[in-house]
C-alpha positions as CSV (number, residue, x, y, z in Angstrom):
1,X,0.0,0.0,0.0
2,X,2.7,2.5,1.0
3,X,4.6,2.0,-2.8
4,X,0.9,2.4,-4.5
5,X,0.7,5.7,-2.1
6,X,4.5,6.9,-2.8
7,X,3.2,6.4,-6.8
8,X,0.3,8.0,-6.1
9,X,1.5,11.0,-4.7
10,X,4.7,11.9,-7.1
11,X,1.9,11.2,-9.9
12,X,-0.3,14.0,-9.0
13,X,1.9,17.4,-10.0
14,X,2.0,20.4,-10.7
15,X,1.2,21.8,-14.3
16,X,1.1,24.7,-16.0
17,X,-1.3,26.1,-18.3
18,X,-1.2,29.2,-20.2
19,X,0.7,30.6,-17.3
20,X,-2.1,29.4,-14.5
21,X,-1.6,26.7,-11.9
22,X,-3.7,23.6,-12.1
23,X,-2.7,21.5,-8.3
24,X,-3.9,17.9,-7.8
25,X,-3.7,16.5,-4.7
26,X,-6.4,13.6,-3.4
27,X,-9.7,14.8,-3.3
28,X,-11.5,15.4,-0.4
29,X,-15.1,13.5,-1.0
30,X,-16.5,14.2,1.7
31,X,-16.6,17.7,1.3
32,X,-17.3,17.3,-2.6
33,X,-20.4,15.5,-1.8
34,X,-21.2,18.2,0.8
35,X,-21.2,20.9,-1.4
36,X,-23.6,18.9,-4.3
37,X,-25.7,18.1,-1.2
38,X,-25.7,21.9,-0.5
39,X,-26.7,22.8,-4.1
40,X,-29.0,20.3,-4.4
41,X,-31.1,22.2,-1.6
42,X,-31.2,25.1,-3.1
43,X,-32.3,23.5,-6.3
44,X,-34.9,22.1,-3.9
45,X,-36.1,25.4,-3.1
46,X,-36.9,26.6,-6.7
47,X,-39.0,23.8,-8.1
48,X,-42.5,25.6,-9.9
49,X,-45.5,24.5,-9.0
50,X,-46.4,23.3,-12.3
51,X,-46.4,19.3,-11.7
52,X,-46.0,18.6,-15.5
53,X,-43.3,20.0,-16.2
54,X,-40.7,20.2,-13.0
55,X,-37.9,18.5,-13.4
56,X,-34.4,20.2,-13.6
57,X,-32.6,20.0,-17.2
58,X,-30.3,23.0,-17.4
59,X,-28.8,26.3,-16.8
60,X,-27.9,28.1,-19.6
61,X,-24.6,30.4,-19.7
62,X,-25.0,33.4,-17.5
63,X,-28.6,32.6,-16.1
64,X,-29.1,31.5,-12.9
65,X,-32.7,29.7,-13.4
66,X,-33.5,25.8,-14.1
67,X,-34.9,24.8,-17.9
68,X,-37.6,22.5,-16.7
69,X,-38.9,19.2,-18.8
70,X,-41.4,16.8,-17.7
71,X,-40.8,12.9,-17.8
72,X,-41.0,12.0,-21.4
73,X,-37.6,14.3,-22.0
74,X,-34.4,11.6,-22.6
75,X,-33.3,13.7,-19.3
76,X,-35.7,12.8,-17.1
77,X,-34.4,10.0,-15.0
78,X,-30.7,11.9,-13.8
79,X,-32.9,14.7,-11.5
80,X,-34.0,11.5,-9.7
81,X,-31.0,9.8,-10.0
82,X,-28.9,12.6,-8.6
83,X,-31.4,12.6,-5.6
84,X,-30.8,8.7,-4.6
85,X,-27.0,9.3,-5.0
86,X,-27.6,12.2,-2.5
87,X,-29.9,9.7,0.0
88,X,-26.7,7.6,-0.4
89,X,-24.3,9.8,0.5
90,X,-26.3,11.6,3.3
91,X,-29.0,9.0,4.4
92,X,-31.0,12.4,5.0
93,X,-34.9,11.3,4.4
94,X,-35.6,14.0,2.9
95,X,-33.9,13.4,-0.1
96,X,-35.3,9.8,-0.5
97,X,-38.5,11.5,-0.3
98,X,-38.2,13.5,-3.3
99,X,-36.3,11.1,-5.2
100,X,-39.1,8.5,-5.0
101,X,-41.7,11.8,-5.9
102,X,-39.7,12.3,-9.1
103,X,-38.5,8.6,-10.1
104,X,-42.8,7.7,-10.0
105,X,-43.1,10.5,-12.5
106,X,-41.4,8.6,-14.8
107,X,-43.6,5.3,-14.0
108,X,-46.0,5.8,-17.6
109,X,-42.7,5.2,-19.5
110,X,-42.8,1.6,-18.3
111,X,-46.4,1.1,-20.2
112,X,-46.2,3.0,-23.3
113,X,-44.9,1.9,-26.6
114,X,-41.2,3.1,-27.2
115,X,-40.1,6.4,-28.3
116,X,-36.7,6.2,-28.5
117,X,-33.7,4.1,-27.1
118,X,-33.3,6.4,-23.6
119,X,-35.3,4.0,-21.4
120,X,-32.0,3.1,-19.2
121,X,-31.3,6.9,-18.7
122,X,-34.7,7.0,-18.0
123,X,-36.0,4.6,-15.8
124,X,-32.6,3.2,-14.4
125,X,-30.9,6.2,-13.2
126,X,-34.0,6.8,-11.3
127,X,-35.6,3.4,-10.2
128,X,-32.7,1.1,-10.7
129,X,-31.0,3.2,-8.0
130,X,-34.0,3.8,-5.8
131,X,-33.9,0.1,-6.1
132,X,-30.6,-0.7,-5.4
133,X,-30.9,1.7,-1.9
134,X,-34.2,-0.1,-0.5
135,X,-35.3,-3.1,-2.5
136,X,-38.8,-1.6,-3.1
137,X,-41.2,-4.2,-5.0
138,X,-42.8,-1.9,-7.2
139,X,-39.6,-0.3,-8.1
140,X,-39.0,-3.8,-9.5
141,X,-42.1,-4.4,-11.5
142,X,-41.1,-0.8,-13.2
143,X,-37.5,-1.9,-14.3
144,X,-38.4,-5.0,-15.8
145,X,-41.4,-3.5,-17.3
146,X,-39.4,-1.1,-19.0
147,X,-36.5,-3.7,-20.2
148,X,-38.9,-5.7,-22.1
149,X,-39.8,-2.3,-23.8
150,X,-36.7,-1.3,-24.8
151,X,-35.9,-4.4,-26.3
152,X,-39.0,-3.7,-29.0
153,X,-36.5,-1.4,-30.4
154,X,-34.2,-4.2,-31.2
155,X,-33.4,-5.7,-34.3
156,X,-32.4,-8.8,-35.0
157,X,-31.4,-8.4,-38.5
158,X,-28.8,-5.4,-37.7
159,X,-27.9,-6.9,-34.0
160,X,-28.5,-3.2,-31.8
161,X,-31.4,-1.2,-30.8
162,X,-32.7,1.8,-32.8
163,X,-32.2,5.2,-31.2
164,X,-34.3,7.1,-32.9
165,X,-37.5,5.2,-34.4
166,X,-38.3,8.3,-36.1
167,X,-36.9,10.9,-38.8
168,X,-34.1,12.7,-38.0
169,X,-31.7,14.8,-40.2
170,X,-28.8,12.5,-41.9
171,X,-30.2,9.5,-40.6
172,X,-31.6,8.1,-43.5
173,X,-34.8,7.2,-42.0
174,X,-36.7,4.7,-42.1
175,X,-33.3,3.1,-42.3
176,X,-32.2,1.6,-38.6
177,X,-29.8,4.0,-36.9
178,X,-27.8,3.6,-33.6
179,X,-25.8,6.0,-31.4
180,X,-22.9,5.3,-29.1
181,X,-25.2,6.6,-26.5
182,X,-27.4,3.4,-26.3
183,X,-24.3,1.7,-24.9
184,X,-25.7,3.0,-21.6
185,X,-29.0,1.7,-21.7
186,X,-27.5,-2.1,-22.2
187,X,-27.2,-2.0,-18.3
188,X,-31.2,-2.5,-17.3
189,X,-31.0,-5.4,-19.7
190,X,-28.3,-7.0,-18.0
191,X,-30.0,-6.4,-14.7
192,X,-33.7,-7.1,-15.9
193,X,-32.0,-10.4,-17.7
194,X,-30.5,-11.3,-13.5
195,X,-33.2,-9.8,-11.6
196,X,-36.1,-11.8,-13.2
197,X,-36.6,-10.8,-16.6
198,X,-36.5,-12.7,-20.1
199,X,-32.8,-14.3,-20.4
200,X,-32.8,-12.8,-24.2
201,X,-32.8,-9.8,-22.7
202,X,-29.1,-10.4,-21.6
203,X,-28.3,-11.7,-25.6
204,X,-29.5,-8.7,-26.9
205,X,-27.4,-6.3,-24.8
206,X,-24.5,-8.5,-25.9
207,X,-25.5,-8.6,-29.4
208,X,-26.0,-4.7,-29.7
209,X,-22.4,-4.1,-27.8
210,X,-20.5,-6.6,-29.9
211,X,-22.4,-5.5,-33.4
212,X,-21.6,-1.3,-32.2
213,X,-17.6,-2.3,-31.4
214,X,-17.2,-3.9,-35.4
215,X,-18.6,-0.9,-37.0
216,X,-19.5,2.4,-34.5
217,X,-15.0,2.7,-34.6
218,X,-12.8,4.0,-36.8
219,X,-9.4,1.9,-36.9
220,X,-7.8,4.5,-33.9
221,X,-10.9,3.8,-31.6
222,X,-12.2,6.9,-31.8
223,X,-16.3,7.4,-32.1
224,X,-19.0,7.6,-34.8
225,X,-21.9,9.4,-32.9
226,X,-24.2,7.2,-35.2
227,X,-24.8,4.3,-37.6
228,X,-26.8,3.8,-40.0
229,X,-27.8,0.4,-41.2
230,X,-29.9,-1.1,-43.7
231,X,-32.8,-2.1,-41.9
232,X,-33.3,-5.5,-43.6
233,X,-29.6,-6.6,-44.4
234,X,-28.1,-5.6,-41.3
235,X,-25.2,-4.2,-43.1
236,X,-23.7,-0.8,-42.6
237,X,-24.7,2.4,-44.5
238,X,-22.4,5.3,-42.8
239,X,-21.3,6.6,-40.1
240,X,-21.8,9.6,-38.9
241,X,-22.2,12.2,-36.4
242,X,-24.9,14.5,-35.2
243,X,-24.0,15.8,-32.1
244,X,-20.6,16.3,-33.0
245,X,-18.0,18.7,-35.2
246,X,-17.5,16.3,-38.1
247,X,-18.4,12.6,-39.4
248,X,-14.7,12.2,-38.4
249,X,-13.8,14.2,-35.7
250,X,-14.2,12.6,-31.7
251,X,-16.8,13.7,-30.0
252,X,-16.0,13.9,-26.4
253,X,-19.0,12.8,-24.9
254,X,-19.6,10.3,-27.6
255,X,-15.9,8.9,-26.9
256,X,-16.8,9.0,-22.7
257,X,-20.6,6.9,-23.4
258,X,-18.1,4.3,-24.8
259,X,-15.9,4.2,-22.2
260,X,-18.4,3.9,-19.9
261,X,-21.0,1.4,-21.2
262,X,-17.7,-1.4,-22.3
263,X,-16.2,-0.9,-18.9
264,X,-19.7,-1.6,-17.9
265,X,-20.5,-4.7,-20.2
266,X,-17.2,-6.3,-18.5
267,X,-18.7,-6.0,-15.7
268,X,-21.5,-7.4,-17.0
269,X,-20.5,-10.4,-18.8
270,X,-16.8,-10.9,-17.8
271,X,-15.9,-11.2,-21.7
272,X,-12.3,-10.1,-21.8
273,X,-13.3,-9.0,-25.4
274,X,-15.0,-5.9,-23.7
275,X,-12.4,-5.2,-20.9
276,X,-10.0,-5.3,-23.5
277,X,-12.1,-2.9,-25.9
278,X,-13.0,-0.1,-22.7
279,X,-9.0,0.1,-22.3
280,X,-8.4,0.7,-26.0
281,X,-11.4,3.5,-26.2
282,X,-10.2,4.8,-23.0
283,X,-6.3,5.3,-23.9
284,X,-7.2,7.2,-27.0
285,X,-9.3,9.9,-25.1
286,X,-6.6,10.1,-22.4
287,X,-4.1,10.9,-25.1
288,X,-5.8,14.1,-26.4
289,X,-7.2,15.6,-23.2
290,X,-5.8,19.3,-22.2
291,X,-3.5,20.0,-19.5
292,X,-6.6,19.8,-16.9
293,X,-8.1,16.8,-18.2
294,X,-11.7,18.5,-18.9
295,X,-12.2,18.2,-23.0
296,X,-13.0,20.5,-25.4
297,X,-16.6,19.4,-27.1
298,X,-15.0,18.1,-29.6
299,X,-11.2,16.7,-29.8
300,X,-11.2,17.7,-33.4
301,X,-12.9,21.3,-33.4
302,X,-10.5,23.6,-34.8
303,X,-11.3,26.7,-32.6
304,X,-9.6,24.9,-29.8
305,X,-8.1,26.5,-27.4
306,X,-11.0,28.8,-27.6
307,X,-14.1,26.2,-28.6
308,X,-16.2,25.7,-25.6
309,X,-15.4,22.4,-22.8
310,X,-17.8,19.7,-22.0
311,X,-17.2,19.1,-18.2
312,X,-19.9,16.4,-19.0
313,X,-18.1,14.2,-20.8
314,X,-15.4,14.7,-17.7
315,X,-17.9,13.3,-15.1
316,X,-18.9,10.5,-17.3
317,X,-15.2,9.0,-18.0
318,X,-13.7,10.1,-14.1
319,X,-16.7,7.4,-12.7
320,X,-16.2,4.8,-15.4
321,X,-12.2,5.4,-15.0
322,X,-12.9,4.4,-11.6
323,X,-14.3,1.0,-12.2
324,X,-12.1,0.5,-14.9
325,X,-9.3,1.2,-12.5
326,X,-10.8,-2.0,-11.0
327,X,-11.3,-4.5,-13.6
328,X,-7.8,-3.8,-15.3
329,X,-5.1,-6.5,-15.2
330,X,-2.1,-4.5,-15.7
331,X,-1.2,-2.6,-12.4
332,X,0.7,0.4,-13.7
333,X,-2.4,0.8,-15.8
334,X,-5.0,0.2,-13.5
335,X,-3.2,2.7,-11.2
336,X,-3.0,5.3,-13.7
337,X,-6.9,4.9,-14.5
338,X,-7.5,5.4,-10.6
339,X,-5.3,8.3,-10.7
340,X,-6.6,10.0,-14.0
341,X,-10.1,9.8,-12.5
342,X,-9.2,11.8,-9.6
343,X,-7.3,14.3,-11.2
344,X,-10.4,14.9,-13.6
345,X,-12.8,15.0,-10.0
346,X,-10.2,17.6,-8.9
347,X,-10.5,19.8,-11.6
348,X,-14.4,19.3,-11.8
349,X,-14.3,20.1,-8.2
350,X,-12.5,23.5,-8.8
351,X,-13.6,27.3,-8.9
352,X,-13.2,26.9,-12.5
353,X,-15.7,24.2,-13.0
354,X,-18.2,24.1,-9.9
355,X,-21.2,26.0,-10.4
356,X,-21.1,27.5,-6.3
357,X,-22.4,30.8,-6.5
358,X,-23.4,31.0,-9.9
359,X,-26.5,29.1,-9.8
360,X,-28.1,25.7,-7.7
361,X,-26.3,23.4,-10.1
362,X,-23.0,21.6,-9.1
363,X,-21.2,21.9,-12.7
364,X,-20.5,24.3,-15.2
365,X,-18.9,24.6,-18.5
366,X,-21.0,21.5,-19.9
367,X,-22.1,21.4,-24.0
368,X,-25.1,20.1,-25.1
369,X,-25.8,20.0,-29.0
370,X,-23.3,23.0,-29.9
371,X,-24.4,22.1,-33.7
372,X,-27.8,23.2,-33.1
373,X,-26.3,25.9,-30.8
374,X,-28.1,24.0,-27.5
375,X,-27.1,23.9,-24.0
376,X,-23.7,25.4,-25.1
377,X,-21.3,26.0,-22.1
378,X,-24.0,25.6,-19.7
379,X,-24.8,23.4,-16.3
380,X,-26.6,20.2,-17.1
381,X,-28.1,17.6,-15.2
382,X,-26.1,14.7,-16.4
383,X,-23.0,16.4,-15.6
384,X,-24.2,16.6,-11.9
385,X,-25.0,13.5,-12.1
386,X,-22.3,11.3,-13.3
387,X,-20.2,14.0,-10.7
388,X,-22.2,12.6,-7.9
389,X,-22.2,9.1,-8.7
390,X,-18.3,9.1,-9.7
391,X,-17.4,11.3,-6.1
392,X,-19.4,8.2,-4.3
393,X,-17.3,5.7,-6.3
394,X,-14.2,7.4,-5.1
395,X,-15.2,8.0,-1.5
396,X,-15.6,4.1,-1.5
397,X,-12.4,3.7,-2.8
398,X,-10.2,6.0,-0.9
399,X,-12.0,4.0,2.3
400,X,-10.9,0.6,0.7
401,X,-14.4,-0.7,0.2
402,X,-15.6,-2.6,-2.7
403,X,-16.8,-0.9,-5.6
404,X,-18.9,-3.8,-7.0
405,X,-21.2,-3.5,-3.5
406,X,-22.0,0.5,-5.2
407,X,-23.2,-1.0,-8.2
408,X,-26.5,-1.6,-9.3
C-alpha cells in the first residue's frame, strides 16, 4: 500500500497552463459531496409549482434559473438519480423522499410503446438506483417492465437497438440507426436479464455491444456518434455524427458513453473482449485531453483553445475510470486509470468548474448540441449526475471498500 501511495503521490503534480496553476492533490469527497448536497437544496427550493413540467434539465450560460422538462424528455431520469445518489451519500430522508416523488413520474414510460432508445437513462438512473438503496417491490415491477420495452427497439437483423425510431436529419430514415449513447441503456438489460426478466434480454445487450464495437470505430478507436444500417440486411450504411464537429472528428461525450458502457458490459458479462475494448477506447481519449483533463466538445474542433469544454463528458469517463481502475489487469495501468479519474474530480471540483455561487447546479462549462447551438457552455443535469455518482465511487475507494457493493 505504501509504494501504490509513494506512486500515487509523485503522480499528481503540478502543471502549468497558459501561465495558470492547475494543483492535484487527493480529493476530499467528503466535502465534494457536501457541497452537491448543498446545491442540491437550493435546487430544492426553486421547483415551480407546475407538476408537468418540474424537473431540472439546465442552466444556460450566465442565467441562474433551471430549464424544466417533464418525464417524457431523454433527461428525465438523472434529477431522480442525482437525488438517490444524494440519500446515499447523506442517508438524509428527505432526499429519499423527493427522489421517489420524481423517479414515479417517470412510471407511464414503463407502459407505453417506445419512443426512443433512452429507457436506461430514463428509468434506471432513477428506479434502478431507488432500487438498489431499499429493494422496493414496485420499483422492480417498473425496471423490468421497462426492459422488455426497450428491447421492442431491437433488431435482430442489424444486431442493436434503434435510437431514434423516427426521422431525423442525416439518418436516412426509415433506415435503422444507432448511437454510441445506447451503450448505456444495455445496463437495465443485464440487470432485468439477473433480476427476473426474459434471459434474451441479456443476448441482446450483448449482441448490440459486440455489433456497435465492429462498425461504430474508426481503426484509432475513436467514435461515430451514429450508424446507419440497412434495416433489412443488417449491413452498414455510414457513419456519422450528429451531435458532434464532423463525421470524423471525436466527440468527447460520444468517446466517454463508450468508455463507460464497455467498462460496464465487462462488468457485466466478464468477456475479456469488452475489458480489452473499454482500455483501447479509453487510452485514445486520455491521449488528447488538455493539460486539466476537462475536454473541449469536440477533440477535433479547430477553434480549440478557444471552442467551448464539455465538463460532462469529464464526469462521465472520471466514474467509469474508476471502475475501470478496477477490472484492469495491468497494475501500472489500473493505477493510472484510478489516478486520471481523480485528477479529472479535482479539476471538476475546482472554482473553475463548480457551479457554487453562480446558480443551484454543481457543474459548469458543460455542451449540449453545440451544432444546433443548445445547451452550449451551460450546467446540465447529467453532468451533476455522473459527478455525484463518480465522487461516491471514489469516496468508497479511498475507504478501501468494494466498488462492485455500489453497483447496481
Amino acid at each position: 500500500m505504501a509504494t501504490i501511495n509513494t506512486f500515487r503521490n509523485l503522480f499528481f503534480t503540478v502543471v502549468v497552463v497558459l501561465g495558470s496553476k492547475i494543483s492535484f492533490g487527493q480529493l476530499n469527497t467528503r466535502q465534494s459531496i457536501a457541497y452537491c448536497t448543498s446545491q442540491i437544496h437550493k435546487t430544492l427550493s426553486q421547483l415551480p409549482a407546475d407538476s408537468v413540467k418540474n424537473i431540472p434539465r439546465s442552466i444556460l450560460s450566465g442565467q441562474q434559473q433551471w430549464q424544466f422538462i417533464n418525464y417524457q424528455d431523454w433527461c428525465s431520469g438523472f434529477c431522480p438519480g442525482i437525488l438517490w445518489y444524494a440519500y446515499e451519500g447523506t442517508h438524509d430522508q428527505k432526499f429519499k423522499t423527493q427522489a421517489d416523488k420524481f423517479s414515479r413520474e417517470l412510471t407511464p414510460l414503463s407502459t407505453r410503446k417506445a419512443f426512443d432508445h433512452d429507457l436506461g437513462f430514463q428509468i434506471f438512473n432513477s428506479f434502478g438506483n431507488g432500487y438498489r438503496l431499499t429493494k422496493n417491490p414496485d420499483y422492480k415491477k417498473i425496471i423490468l417492465a421497462s426492459a422488455d420495452t426497450l428491447a421492442t427497439l431491437f433488431n435482430p437483423k442489424v444486431g442493436t437497438i434503434l435510437s431514434w425510431p423516427r426521422p431525423v436529419p442525416n439518418m436516412e430514415w426509415p433506415q435503422h440507426n444507432t448511437i454510441i449513447d445506447n451503450m448505456i441503456n444495455l445496463e437495465m438489460l443485464f440487470w432485468a436479464s439477473k433480476n427476473g426478466g426474459d434471459k434474451r434480454l441479456y443476448d441482446i445487450a450483448v449482441s448490440h455491444a459486440k455489433t456497435t464495437m465492429k462498425n461504430h470505430f474508426r481503426l484509432d478507436y475513436t467514435s461515430y456518434h451514429a450508424v446507419v444500417y440497412d434495416k433489412e440486411t443488417g449491413k452498414k450504411i455510414k457513419g456519422v455524427t450528429h451531435q458532434g464537429y464532423a463525421d470524423d472528428s471525436m466527440w468527447a461525450r460520444g468517446q466517454a458513453w463508450a468508455i463507460y458502457g464497455y467498462t460496464m458490459c465487462y462488468r457485466e458479462t466478464k468477456d475479456p473482449l469488452f475489458l480489452d475494448f473499454a482500455q483501447e477506447v479509453t487510452d485514445v481519449y486520455l491521449q488528447r485531453l488538455p493539460a486539466d483533463l476537462i475536454p473541449y466538445w469536440d477533440f477535433s474542433d479547430p477553434a480549440i483553445p478557444k471552442a467551448p469544454r464539455d465538463a460532462s463528458a469529464a464526469a462521465v469517463v472520471s466514474s467509469a475510470l474508476l471502475e475501470l481502475s478496477t477490472f484492469t489487469k495491468d497494475k501500472i495501468k489500473a493505477n493510472t486509470y484510478r489516478d486520471k479519474a481523480e485528477q479529472m474530480l479535482t479539476s471538476l471540483s475546482s472554482v473553475q468548474y463548480q457551479s457554487r455561487q453562480k446558480n443551484s447546479a454543481f457543474l459548469l462549462h458543460s455542451t449540449g448540441h453545440k451544432p444546433n447551438g443548445s445547451e452550449v457552455d451551460a450546467s446540465i443535469i447529467y453532468a451533476d449526475y455522473y459527478y455525484l455518482e463518480a465522487l461516491l465511487r471514489l469516496q468508497r475507494l479511498q475507504k478501501g471498500l468494494n466498488l462492485r457493493n455500489a453497483l447496481k
